[in-house]
C-alpha positions in Angstrom: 0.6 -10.7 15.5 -0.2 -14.3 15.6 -1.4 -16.1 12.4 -4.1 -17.5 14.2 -5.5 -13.3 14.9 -4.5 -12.6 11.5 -6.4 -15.3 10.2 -9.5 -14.7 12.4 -9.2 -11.0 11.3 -9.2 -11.7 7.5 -12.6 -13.4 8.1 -14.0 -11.0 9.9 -12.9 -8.3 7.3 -14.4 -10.4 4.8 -17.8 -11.2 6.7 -17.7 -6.9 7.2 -17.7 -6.3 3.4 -14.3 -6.2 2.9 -12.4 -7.6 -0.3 -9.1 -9.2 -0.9 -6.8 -8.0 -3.4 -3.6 -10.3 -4.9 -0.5 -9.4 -2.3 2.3 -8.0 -2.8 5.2 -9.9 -2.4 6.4 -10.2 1.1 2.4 -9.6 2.0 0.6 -12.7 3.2 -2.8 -11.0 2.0 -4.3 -7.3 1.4 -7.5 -6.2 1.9 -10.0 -3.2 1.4 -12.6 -2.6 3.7 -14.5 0.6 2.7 -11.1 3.3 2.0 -8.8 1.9 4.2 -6.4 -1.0 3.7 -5.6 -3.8 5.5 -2.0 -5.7 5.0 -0.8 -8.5 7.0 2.8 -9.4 6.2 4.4 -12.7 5.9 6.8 -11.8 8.5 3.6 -11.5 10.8 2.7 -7.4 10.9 -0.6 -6.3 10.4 -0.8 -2.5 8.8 -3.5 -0.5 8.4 -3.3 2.3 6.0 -5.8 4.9 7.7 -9.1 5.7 6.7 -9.8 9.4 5.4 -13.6 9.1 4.9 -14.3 8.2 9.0 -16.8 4.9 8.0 -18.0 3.2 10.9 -17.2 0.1 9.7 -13.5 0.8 9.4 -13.3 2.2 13.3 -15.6 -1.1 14.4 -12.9 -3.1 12.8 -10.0 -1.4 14.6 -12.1 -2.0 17.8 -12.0 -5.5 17.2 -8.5 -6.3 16.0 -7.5 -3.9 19.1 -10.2 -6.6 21.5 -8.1 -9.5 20.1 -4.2 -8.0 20.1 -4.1 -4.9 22.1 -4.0 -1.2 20.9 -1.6 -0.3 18.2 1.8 0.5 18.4 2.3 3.8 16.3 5.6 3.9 14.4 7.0 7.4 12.6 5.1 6.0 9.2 2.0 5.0 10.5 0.3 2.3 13.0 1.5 -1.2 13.2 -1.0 -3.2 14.8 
């Protein structure tokens, strides 16, 4: 992903209700929005861990990062968007 999606994507995360939590290292920043959690990696990956409690919020944030990258591309651990 581009930085300038992932940055547009950590604002609208933010403006959605989400919070930021300190990154790991290798992370450029982590964030929960309702029960699922958002990573985007310094090497430019944006992860999603899923979402077990199906909040709206969560899927309308998936529809937008899809709008602005494309749909995910699922890898044997999980999706990498």
């Amino acid at each position: 992903m581009r930085e300038e999606h992932a940055d547009e994507v950590r604002r609208y995360l933010l403006t959605k209700g989400a919070f930021e939590q300190n990154p790991k290292p290798a992370e450029a920043w982590r964030i929960n929005l309702s029960d699922a959690t958002m990573v985007y990696w310094s090497k430019g990956t944006l992860y999603s861990y899923e979402s077990i409690s199906n909040d709206p919020v969560v899927a309308e944030a998936w529809a937008y990062i899809d709008s602005l990258v494309g749909p995910p591309v699922w890898r044997q651990s999980g999706p990498m968007l």
